[in-house]
N, C-alpha and C positions, 0 to 999 in steps of 0.2 A: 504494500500500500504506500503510497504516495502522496506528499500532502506540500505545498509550499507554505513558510510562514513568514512573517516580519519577526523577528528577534529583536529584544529589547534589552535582551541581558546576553552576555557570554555563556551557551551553554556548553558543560562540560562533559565529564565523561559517563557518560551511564549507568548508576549504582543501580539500579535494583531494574526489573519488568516482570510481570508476573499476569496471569489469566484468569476471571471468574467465567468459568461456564454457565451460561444459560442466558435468557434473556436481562438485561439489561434495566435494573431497576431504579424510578426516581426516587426522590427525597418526597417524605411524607409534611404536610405541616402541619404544625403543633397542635390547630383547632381541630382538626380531624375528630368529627363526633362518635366513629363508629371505631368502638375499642377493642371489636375484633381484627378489623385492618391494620391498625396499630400497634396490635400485640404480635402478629405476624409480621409486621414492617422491623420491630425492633429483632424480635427473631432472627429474623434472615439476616441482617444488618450486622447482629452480633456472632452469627455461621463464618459472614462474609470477610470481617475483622480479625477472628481467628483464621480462616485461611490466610490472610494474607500475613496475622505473624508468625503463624507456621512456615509457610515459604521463606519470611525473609530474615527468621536466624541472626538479625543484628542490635547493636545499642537502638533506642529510640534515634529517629533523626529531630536533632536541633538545627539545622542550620538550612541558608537557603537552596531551594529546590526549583526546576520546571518539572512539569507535569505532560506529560504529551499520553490521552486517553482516548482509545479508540473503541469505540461504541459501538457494534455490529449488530442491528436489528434483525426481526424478522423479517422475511417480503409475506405483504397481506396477502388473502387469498383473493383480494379484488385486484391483483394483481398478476398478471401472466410470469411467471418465473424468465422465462426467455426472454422478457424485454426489458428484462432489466440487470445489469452488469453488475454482479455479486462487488461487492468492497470498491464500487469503482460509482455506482450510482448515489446519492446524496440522499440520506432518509430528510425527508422533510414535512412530516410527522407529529404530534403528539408521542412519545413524551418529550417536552424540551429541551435542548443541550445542559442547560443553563439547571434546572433538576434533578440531571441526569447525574453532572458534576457533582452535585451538593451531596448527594448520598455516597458520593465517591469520595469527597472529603470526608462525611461524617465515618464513614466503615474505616480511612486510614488513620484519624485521629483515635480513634479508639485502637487501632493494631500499632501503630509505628510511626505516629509523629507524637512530638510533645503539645507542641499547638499547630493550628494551622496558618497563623500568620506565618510562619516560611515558607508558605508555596507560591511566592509574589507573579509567578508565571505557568500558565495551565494553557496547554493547545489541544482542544479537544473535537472532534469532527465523529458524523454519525454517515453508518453506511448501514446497507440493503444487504443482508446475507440469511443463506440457508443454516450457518453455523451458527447462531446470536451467542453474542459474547460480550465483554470488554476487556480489553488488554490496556493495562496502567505502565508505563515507564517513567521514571524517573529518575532525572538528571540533576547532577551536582551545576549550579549554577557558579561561576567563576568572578 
């Protein structure tokens, strides 16, 4: 996958990348009335948190970070599979980047940062795929 971006910081070399399988979950909000959605939202959030600091075996990170998150949807089924170009086609969609991210924060702040004020840079793009996933990388910013 391929992506161009504007860089605003020196990004360095690649600490950590890791994969959650399955579809791609937003951030819930707080008002959320129905406290069985939310009991399952914290659930999987806290599955999610633990995988990821199982995979990454290291100190908390303190220091600053880019984020580069790739969000692989599913294709609807009001959508012909053939017309549309797996990881290459642009999901533009419901759920939004922008929520998509925040639960991506919330699962890392609880596995492997100390706060999330040191992720001062996040590039995150959503695709059309048959495998739904999201793959996290992150970078030592320089």
């Amino acid at each position: 996958m391929s992506f161009k971006q504007i860089q605003m910081f020196n990004v360095g070399p690649k600490l950590f990348e890791f994969t959650i399988d399955g579809i791609p979950v937003q951030a819930l909000k707080m008002s959320s009335s129905r406290s069985s959605i939310w009991g399952m939202y914290k659930q999987h959030k806290a599955k999610v948190a633990i995988d990821i600091a199982t995979q990454f075996n290291y100190e908390k990170i303190n220091h600053a970070v880019h984020l580069q998150v790739d969000f692989l949807l599913p294709i609807p089924s009001t959508l012909e599979s053939n017309d549309i170009r797996e990881e290459e086609e642009p999901h533009l969609k419901e759920p939004t980047t922008g929520n998509l991210i925040r639960f991506v924060e919330e699962a890392l702040l609880d596995s492997i940062f100390e706060d999330i004020v040191t992720i001062p840079s996040i590039c995150a793009v959503k695709y059309y795929s048959s495998n739904p996933k999201t793959t996290i990388s992150i970078y030592h910013l320089e």
